[in-house]
N, C-alpha and C positions, 0 to 999 in steps of 0.2 A: 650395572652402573657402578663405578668408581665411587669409593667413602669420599672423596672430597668431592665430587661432584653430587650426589647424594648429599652430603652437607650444605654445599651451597645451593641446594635445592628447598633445603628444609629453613635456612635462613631467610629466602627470599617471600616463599611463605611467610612465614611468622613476618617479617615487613610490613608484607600486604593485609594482614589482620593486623595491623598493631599504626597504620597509617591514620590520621586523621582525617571526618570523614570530610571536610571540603578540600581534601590536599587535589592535586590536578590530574586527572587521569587522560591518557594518552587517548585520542579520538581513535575510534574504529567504525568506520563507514563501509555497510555492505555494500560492494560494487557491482558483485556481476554472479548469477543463479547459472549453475550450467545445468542445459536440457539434453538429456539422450535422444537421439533420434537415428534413424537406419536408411534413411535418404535426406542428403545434406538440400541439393536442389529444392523439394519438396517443401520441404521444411520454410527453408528461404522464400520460397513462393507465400506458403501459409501464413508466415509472421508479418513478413512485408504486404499483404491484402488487410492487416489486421490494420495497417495506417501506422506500423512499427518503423521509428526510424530503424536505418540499417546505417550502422557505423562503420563496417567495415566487412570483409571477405577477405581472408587472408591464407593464404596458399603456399607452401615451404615445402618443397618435393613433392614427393607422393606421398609421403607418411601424413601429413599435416594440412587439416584446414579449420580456419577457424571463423566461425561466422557475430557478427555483435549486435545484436537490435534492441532498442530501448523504448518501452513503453510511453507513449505521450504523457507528459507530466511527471515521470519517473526518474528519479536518483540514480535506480541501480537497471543494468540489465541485464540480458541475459547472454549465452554460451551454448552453440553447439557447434558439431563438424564432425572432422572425420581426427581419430588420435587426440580428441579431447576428452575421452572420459569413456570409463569400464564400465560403466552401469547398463543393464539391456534397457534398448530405446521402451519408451513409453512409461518407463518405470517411476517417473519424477510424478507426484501427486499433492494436492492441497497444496500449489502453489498461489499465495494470495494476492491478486489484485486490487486493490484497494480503490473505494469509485464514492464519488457524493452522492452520486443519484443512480440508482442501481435499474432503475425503467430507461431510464439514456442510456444507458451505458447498454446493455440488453439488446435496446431496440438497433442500438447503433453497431453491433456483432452483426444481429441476425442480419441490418441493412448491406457487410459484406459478406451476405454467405456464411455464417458461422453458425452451426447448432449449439443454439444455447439451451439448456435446462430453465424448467418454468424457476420463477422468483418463490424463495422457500424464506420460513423464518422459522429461529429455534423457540420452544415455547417454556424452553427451562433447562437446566442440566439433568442428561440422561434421558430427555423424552425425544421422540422422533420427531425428524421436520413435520412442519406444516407448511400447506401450499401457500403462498399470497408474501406481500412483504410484509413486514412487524407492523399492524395495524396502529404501535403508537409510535413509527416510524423511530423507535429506539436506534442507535448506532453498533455495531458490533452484531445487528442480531438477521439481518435481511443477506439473503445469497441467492447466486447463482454459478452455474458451472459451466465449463467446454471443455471440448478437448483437442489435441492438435494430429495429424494424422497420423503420426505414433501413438496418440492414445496419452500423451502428457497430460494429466489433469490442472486446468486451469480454476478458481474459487473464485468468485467476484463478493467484494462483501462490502457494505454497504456503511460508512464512516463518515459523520458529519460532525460530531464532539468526543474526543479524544477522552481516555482515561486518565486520573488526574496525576499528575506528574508524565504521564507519557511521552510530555512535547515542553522543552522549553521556554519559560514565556521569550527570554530575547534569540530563541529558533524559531517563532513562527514565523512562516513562508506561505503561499500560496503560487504552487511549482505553473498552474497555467490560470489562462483567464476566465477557463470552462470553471474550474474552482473557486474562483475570486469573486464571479458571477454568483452560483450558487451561492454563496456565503453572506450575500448580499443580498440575496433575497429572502434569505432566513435572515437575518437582522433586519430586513425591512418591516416584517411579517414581525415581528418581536418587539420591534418600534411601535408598530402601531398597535398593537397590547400594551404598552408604554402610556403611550398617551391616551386610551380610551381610562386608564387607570387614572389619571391624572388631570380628567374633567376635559380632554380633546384638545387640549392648549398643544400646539404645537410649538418647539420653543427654539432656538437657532444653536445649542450644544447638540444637535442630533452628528454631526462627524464624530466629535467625542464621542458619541454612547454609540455611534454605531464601531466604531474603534475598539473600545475596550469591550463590547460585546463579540465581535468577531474575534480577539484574543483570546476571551475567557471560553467562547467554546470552543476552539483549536486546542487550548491545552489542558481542559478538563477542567477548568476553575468557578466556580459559583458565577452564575449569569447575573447580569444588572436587572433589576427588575425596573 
């Protein structure tokens, strides 16, 4: 590396330490995970049975294919083919799929064919799984896995309230209606904890409270009681 280049490396540094911290940072949105695989067809068959949209198949001589499917309800997807990536097939693992209700989600794999691993939950840092989901159905803590006929490891894990700061409050979103649903059922269910507290008076701000509690547990923020 060139001293002025080298220098203007070291300045741009010291910038980004010395920036103010609501100054505006440049968005970086993960788009697209590439998967190795050793039969492109295969593969394409096993993602597309998974209810995966297919974006695309794209084909440029014989060096080049590139295949695009995207997760129902998903931002980013994924990447594989042929002259897309050095990695040997199967080797992609603890890829996480992110799910509200990890027994749907489960049931609706194995409904196409997919060996799923039973529903596990962590019992702590450093202890070994245990069978069953997180009995106080916590977030972050309930999994399961597959894998794809390369042997890609797939992680399902199970996320209903978000860590705090994780999400935005003006980016919550709700990507499908299978989530919008669920989320509404657990504020339903939280409502009427609401009002058994409150002598069973049912009172007509329930949009509000159901509003700001579906925010507050998207982004991690103290629930309304």
């Amino acid at each position: 590396m060139s001293q002025t280049v080298k220098s203007r490396a070291d300045e741009l540094r010291s910038e980004a330490t010395t920036q103010p911290a609501n100054a505006r940072r440049a968005d970086m949105k993960l788009e697209v995970v590439v998967i190795p695989v050793s039969d492109v067809d295969r593969a394409k068959k096993f993602y597309s049975g998974l209810g995966w949209r297919l974006d695309g198949d794209f084909v440029v001589g014989d060096e080049f294919r590139g295949v695009q499917f995207t997760p129902p309800g998903s931002p980013s997807s994924i990447h594989f083919g042929k002259g897309i990536t050095s990695a040997a097939p199967g080797s992609a693992t603890g890829i996480y799929l992110v799910v509200s209700d990890i027994e749907t989600a489960r049931a609706e794999l194995i409904g196409r064919g997919v060996d799923v691993s039973e529903v596990f939950h962590r019992a702590g840092p450093g202890k070994p799984p245990v069978r069953g989901r997180d009995p106080e159905r916590r977030s972050y803590f309930s999994y399961a896995t597959f894998k794809d006929p390369d042997g890609n490891e797939w992680l399902l894990q199970e996320i209903t309230s978000r860590f705090p700061g994780r999400v935005e409050t003006s980016d919550t979103t709700f990507t499908s209606s299978t989530e919008l649903a669920a989320a509404l059922r657990r504020a339903s269910t939280a409502r009427g904890e609401h009002e058994k507290r409150n002598g069973g008076q049912r009172d007509e701000d329930w949009p509000d409270w159901y509003a700001e509690f579906m925010v507050a547990e998207h982004t991690g923020k103290e629930l309304p009681l």
